[in-house]
VODRENMI-951520 format. One line per field, with one value per residue: residue number from 0; x, y, z of N, C-alpha, C, CB in turn. Coordinates in steps of 0.001 Angstrom, whole numbers, plus 524288, in hexadecimal, padded with zeros to 5 digits. Glycine has a CB too. Example, Ala and Ser with C-alpha at 12.3 -4.5 7.8 and 13.67 -1.06 7.14 Angstrom:
# VODRENMI-951520
resi <- c(0|1)
n.c1 <- c(83386|83232)
n.c2 <- c(7E9C6|7F736)
n.c3 <- c(81E78|81BA8)
ca.c1 <- c(8300C|83566)
ca.c2 <- c(7EE6C|7FBDC)
ca.c3 <- c(81E78|81BE4)
c.c1 <- c(83390|83264)
c.c2 <- c(7F31C|8001E)
c.c3 <- c(81E78|81EBE)
cb.c1 <- c(82C2C|83704)
cb.c2 <- c(7EE87|7FDAA)
cb.c3 <- c(82356|8165D)
***
This chain:
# VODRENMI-951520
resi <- c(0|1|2|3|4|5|6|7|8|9|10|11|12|13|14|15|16|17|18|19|20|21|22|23|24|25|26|27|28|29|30|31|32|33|34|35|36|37|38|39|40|41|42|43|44|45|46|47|48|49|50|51|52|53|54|55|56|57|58|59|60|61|62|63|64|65|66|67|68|69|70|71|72|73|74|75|76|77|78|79|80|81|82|83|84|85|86|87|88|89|90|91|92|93|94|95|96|97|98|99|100|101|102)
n.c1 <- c(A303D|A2F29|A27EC|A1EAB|A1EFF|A1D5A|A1201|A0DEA|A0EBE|A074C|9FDB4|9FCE3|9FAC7|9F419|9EAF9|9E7AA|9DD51|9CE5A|9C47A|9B7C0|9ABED|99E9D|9904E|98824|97C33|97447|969DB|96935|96C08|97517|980E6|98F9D|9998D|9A75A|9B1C7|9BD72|9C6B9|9CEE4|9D5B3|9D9C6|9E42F|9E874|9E6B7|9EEFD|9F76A|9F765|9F94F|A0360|A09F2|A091A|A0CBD|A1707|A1A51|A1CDE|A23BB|A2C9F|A2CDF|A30C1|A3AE5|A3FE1|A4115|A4681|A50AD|A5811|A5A06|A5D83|A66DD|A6C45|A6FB4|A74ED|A7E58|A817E|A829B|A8B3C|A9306|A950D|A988F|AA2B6|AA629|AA4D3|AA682|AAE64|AB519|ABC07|ABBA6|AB69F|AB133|AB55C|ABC1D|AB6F6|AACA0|AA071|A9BD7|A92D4|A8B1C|A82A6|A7C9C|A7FC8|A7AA6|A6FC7|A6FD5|A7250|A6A01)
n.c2 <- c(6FAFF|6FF02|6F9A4|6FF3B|70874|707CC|70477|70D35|71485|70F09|70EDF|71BFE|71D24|71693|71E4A|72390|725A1|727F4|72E9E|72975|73055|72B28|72B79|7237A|71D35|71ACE|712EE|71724|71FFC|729D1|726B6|72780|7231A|7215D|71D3B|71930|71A16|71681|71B4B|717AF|717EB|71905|70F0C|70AD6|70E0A|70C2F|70140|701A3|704C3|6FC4A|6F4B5|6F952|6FB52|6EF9B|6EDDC|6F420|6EEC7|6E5A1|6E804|6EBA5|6E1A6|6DB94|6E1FB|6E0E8|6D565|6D4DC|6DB44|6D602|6CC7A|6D0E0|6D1C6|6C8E8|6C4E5|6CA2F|6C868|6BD5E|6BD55|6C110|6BA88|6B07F|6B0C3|6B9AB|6B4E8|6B85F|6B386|6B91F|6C424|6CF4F|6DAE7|6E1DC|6DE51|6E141|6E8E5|6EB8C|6E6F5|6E4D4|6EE5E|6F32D|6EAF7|6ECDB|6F7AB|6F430|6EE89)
n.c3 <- c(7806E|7764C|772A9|777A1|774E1|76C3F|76CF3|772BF|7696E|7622D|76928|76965|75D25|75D3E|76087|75B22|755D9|75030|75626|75415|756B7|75922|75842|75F02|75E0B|765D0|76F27|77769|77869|7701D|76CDD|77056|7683D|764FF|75E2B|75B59|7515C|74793|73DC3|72FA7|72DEE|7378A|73AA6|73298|736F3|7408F|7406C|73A9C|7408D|748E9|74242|7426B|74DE0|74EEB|748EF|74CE9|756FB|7547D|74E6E|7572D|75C0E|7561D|75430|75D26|75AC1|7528D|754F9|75BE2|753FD|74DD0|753D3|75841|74D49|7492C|750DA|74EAA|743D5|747FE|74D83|7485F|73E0D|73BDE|74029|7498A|7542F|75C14|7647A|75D57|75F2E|75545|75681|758EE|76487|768DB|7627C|76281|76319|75811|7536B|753A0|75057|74666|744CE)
ca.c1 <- c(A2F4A|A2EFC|A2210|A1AE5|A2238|A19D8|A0CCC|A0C06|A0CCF|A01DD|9F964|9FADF|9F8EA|9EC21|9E840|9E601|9D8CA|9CD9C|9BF81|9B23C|9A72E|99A02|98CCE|983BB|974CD|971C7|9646D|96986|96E2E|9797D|98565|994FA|99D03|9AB87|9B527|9C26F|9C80D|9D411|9D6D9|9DC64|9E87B|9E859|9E90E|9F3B2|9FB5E|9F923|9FC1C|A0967|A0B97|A09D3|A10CD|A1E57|A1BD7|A1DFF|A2A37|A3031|A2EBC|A3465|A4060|A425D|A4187|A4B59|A576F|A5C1A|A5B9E|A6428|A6D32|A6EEF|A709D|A7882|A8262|A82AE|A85D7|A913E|A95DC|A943D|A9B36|AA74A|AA9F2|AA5DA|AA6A4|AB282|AB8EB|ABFB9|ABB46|AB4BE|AAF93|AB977|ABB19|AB2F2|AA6BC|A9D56|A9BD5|A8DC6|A88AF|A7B00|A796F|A7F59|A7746|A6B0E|A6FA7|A7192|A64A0)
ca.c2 <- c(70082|6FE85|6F7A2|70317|70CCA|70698|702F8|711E5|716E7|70C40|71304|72116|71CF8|7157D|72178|7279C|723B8|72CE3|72E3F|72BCA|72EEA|7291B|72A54|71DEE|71EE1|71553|71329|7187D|7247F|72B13|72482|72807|71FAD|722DF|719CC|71AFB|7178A|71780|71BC1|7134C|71A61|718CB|7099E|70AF5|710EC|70864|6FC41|7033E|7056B|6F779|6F2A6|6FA3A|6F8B8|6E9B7|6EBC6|6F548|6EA67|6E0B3|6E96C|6EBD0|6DE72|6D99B|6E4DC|6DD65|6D0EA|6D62B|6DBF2|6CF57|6C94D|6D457|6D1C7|6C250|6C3E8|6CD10|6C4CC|6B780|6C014|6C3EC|6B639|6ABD5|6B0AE|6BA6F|6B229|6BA5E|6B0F5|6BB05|6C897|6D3A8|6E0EE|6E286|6DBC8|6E706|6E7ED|6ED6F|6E3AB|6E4D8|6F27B|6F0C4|6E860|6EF73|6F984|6F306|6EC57)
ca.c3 <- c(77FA0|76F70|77238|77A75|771C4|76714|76DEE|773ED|764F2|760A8|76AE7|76826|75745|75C20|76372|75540|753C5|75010|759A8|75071|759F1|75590|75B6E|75E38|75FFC|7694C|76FF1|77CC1|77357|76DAC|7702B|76C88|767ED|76428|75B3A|759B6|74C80|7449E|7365F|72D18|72D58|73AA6|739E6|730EC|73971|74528|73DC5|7396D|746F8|74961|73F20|7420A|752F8|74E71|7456C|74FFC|75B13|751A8|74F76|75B2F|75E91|7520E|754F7|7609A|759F8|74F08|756A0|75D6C|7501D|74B59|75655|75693|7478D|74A00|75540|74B23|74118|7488E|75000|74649|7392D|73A6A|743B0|74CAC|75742|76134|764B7|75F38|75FAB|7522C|7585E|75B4E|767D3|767E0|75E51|76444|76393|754D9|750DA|75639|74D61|740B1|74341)
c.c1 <- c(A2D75|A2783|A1DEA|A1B87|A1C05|A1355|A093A|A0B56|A07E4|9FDF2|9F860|9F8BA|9F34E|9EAC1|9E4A1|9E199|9D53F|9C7B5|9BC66|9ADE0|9A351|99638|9896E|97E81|9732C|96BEC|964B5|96A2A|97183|97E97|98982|9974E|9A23A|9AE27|9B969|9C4B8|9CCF6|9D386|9DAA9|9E0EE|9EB25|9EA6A|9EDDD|9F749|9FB80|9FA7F|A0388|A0C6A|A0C74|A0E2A|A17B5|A1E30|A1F76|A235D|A2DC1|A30D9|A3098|A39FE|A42F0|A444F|A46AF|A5011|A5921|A5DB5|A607A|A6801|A7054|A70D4|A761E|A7E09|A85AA|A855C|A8AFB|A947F|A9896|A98E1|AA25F|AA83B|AA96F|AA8F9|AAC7A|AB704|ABC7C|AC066|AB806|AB365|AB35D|AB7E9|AB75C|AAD81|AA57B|A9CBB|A9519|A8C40|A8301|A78F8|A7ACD|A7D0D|A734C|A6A85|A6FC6|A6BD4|A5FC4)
c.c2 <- c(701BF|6FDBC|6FB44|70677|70C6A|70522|709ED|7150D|71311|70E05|718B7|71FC1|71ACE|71900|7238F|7254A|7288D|729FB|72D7F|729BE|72D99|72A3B|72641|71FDC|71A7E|716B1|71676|7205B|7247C|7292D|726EA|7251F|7216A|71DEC|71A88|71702|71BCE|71967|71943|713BB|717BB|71160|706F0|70BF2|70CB2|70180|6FBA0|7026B|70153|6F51E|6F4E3|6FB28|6F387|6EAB9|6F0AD|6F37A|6E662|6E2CB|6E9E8|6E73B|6DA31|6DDE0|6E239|6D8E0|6D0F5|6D913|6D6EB|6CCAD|6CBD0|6D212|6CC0A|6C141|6C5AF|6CAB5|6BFA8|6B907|6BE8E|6BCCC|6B063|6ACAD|6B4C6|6B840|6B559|6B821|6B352|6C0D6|6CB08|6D887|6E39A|6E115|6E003|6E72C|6EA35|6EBDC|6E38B|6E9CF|6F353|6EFD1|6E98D|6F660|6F9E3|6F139|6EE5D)
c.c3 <- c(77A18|7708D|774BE|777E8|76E59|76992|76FC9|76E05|762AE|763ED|767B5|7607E|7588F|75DF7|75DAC|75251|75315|754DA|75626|75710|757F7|75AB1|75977|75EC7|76232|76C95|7772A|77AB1|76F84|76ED8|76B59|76D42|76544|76360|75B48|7548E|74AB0|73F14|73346|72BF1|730E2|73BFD|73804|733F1|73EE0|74476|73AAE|73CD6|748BE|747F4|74164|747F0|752AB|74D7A|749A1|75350|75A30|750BA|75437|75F38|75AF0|7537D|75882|75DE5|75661|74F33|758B2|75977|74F21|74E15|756CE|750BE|7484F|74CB5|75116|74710|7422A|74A2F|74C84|7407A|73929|73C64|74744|751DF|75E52|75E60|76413|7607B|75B81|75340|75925|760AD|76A76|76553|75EEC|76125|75C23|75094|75179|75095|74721|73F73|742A9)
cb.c1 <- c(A3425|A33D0|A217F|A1B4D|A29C9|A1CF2|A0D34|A1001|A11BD|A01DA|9FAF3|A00F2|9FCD2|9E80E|9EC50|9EB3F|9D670|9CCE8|9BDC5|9B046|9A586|99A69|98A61|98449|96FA8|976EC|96154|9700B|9702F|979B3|98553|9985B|99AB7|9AD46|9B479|9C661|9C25F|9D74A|9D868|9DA80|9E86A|9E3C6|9E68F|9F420|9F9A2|9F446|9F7A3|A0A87|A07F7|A06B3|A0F06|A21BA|A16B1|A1AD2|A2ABA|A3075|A2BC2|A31DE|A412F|A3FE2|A3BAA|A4962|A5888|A59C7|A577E|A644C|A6DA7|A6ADF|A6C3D|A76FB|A80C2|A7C6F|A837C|A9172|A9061|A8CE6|A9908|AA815|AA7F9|AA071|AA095|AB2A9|ABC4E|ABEDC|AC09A|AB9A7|AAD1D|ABD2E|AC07C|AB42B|AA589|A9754|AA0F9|A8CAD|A8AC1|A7911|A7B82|A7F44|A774C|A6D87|A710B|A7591|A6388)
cb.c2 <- c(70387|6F6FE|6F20D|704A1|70AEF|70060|6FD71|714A3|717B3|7062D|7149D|7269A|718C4|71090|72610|72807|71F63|7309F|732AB|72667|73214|721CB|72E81|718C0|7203B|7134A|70B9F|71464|7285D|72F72|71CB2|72BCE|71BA9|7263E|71958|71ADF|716FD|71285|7210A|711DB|71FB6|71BB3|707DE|70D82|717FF|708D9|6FB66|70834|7079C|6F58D|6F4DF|700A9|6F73B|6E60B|6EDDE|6F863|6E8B5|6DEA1|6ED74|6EEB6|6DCC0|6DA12|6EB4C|6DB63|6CE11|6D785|6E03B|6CAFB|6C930|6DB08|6D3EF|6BEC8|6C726|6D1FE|6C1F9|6B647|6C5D0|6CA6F|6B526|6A8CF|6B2AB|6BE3D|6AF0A|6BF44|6AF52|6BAC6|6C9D1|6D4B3|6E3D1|6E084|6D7B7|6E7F3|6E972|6F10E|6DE1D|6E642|6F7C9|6EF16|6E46F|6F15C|6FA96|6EE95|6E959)
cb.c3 <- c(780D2|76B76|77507|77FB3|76E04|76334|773AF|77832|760C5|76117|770AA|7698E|752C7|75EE5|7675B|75042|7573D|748BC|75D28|74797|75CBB|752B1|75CBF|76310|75AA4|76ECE|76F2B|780A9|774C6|76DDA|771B0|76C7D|7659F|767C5|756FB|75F23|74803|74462|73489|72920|72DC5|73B81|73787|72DB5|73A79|7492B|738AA|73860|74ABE|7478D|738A5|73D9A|755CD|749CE|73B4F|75101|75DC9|74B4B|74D9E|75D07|75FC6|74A81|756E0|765E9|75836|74AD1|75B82|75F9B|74B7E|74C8A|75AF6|75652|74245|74C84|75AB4|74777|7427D|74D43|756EC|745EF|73644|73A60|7407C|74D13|75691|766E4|7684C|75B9D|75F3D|74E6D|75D32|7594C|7693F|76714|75E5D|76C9E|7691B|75618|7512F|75F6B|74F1F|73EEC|745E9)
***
């Protein structure tokens, strides 16, 4: 959904082009021809757009992992290093969601 989210706004920003009509003189006649072109602004902006699509499908694709981490540490924490020998009542019990939020 992230990924259509973001491909339907990269449409409507390329829409924002301008019309230059031109006429040809060809041997048959007058001919029109019509361009569509950007402004250098315009480029800027859809290379921005680019740029931070990427780094919001990379976050979105790193918060799970470091909740997973988040929670494996806490787990590692409580049963090796403070020794209590298991899951207590201090363990979080939502360690996902958590860790989703610290991350």
């Amino acid at each position: 959904p992230i990924l259509a989210l973001l491909v339907a706004g990269l449409v409507q920003l390329g829409s924002c082009f301008s019309e230059v009509t031109r006429s040809l003189q060809m041997q048959a006649g007058l001919a029109t021809h019509v361009d569509l072109e950007f402004s250098s602004d315009m480029y800027s902006f859809l290379g921005f757009y680019v740029f931070m699509g990427i780094w919001i499908l990379e976050l979105c694709n790193v918060v799970p992992q470091f909740a997973v981490s988040y929670v494996v540490h806490q787990w590692w924490l409580r049963k090796f290093c403070i020794g209590d020998g298991g899951m207590d009542s201090a363990t979080p019990s939502c360690g996902s969601c958590i860790g989703a939020c610290v991350g």
